[in-house]
C-alpha positions in Angstrom: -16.4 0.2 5.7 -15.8 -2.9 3.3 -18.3 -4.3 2.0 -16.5 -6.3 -0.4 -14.6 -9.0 1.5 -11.4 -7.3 2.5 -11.6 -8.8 6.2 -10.7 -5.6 7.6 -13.8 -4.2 8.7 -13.4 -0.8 10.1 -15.4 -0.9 14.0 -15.6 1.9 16.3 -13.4 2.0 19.6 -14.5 -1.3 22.1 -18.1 -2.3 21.6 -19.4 1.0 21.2 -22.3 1.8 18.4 -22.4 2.7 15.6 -24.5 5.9 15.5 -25.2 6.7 12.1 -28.5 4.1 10.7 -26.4 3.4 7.1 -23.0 2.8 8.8 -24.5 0.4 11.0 -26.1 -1.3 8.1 -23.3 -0.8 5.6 -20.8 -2.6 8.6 -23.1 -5.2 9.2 -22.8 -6.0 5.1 -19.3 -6.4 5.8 -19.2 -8.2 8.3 -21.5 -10.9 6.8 -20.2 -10.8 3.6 -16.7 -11.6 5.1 -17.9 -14.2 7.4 -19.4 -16.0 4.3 -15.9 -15.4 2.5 -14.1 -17.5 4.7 -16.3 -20.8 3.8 -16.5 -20.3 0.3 -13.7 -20.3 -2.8 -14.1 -16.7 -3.6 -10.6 -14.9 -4.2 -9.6 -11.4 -4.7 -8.7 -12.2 -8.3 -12.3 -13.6 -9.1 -13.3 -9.8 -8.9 -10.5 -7.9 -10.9 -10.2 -9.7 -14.0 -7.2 -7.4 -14.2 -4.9 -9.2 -10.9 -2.5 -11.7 -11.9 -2.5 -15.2 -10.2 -0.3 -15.4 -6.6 3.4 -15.9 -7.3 3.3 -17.3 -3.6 6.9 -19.1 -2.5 8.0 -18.6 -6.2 7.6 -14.6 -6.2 9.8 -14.7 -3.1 13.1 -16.0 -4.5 14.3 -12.7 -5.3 14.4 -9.1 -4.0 13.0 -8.3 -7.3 10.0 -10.7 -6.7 7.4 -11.3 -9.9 5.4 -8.8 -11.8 3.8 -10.9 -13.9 1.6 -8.5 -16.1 3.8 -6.0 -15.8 2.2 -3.2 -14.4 5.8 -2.0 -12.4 4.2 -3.6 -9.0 5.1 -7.3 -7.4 2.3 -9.3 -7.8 1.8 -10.5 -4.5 1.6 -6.6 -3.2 -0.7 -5.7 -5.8 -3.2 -9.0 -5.0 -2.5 -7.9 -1.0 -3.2 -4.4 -1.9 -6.7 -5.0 -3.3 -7.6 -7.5 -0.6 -7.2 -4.8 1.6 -9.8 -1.9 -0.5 -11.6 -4.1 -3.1 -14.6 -2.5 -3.4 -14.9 -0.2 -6.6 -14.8 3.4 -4.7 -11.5 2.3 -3.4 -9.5 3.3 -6.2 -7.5 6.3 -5.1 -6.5 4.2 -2.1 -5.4 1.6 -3.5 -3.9 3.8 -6.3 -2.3 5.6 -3.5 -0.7 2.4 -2.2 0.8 1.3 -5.0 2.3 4.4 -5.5 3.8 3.6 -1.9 4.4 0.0 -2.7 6.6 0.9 -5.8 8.6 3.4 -3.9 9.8 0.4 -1.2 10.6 -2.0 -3.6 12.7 0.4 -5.5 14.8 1.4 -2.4 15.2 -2.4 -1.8 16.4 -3.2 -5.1 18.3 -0.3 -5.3 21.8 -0.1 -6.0 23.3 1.8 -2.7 26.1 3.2 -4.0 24.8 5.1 -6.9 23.8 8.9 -4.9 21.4 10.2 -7.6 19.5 7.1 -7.2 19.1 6.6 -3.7 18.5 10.8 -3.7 15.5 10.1 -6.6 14.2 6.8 -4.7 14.0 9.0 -1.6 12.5 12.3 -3.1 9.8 9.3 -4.3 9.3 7.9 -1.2 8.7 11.0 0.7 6.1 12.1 -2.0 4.1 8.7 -1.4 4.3 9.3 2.5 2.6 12.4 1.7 0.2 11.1 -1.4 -0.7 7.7 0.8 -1.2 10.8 3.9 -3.8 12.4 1.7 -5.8 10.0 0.1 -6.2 7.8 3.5 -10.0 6.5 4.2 -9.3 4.6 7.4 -5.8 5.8 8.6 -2.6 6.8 6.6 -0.8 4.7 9.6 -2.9 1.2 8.7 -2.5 1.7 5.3 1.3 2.4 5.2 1.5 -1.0 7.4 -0.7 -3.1 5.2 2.1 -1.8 2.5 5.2 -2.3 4.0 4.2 -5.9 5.5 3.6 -7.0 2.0 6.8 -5.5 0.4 9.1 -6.5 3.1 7.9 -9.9 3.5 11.3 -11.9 3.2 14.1 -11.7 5.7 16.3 -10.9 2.4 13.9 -7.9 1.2 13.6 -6.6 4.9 17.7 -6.4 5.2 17.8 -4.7 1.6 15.4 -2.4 2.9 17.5 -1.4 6.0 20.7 -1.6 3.6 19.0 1.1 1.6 18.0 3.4 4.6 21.7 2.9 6.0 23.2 4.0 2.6 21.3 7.1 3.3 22.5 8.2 6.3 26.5 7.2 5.3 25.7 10.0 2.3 23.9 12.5 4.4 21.1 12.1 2.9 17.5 13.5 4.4 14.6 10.6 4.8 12.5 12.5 7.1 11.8 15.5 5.9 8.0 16.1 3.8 8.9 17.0 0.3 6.3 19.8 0.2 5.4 18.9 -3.0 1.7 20.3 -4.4 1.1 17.4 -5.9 2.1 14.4 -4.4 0.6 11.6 -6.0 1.5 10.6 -9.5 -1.8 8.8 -10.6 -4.1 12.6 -9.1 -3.4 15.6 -11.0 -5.6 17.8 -8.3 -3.0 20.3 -6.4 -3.8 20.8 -2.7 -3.6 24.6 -1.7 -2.2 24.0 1.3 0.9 22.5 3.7 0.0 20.3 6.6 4.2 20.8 7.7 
């Protein structure tokens, strides 16, 4: 539920109800609060002082993009990032995200032929799979989509990407497998006791 203007309102299946008296009313706030949104100036940087302004065409130039307050995430994922979990409880999601977020853009600006790196980009990526897996609200699927559409969103990024994944399998090297890792997200110091693999 998002109460704060992300624009992706989480419904149930078709027009079913909502059974629960404060998740009806909590959706409802949502969905006014967006539909008001969409007629007025407010912006996802208006609420975190902390976003930088939208590089838009300019942050697209290069694979490398623009991280303007250098906080080792492209600007434009970050601003996409919090339009899509504004609200203040959404921290470990969106924490979780960028975690993801980082992990892609390293892989596409990744130099292909050095093994260690592609073997450390890929041990990173697997453990922010499994970190975005754990900390999901909605669903670890949406979430990872919201990320990757806003990271691979050039036709250059989107072939360095698949460059990167290619380079893999020429070296032998494993993408698929969970890295089983007890702690999988760098920002969350908590240990799950547990493997879901």
């Amino acid at each position: 539920f998002n109460e704060a203007l992300s624009g992706r309102v989480l419904s149930p299946p078709s027009d079913a109800p909502i059974p629960c008296d404060y998740d009806r009313e909590r959706e409802t706030k949502a969905q006014t609060a967006f539909e008001q949104s969409k007629s007025s100036t407010w912006s996802i940087q208006s609420a975190f002082s902390n976003l930088p302004p939208d590089p838009e065409a300019e942050g697209k130039k290069t694979l490398e993009g623009i991280d303007a307050n250098n906080n080792g995430i492209r600007d434009d994922v970050e601003i996409a990032i919090y339009n899509y979990a504004p609200r203040e409880d959404q921290e470990t999601i969106r924490q979780a995200m960028i975690e993801s977020a980082k992990s892609i853009q390293a892989a596409i600006t990744a130099d292909t032929k050095d093994i260690s790196l592609l073997q450390k980009i890929t041990t990173a990526r697997k453990r922010a799979n499994e970190c975005l897996t754990l900390k999901s609200f909605r669903s670890d699927e949406e979430e990872s989509e919201v990320v990757y559409d806003a990271v691979r969103n050039t036709k250059e990024r989107k072939a360095a990407l698949k460059a990167f994944y290619k380079a893999l399998d020429a070296n032998g090297i494993n993408s698929y497998s969970a890295s089983r890792d007890p702690n999988p997200c760098d920002f969350d110091s908590g240990a799950r006791n547990f493997y879901r693999y």
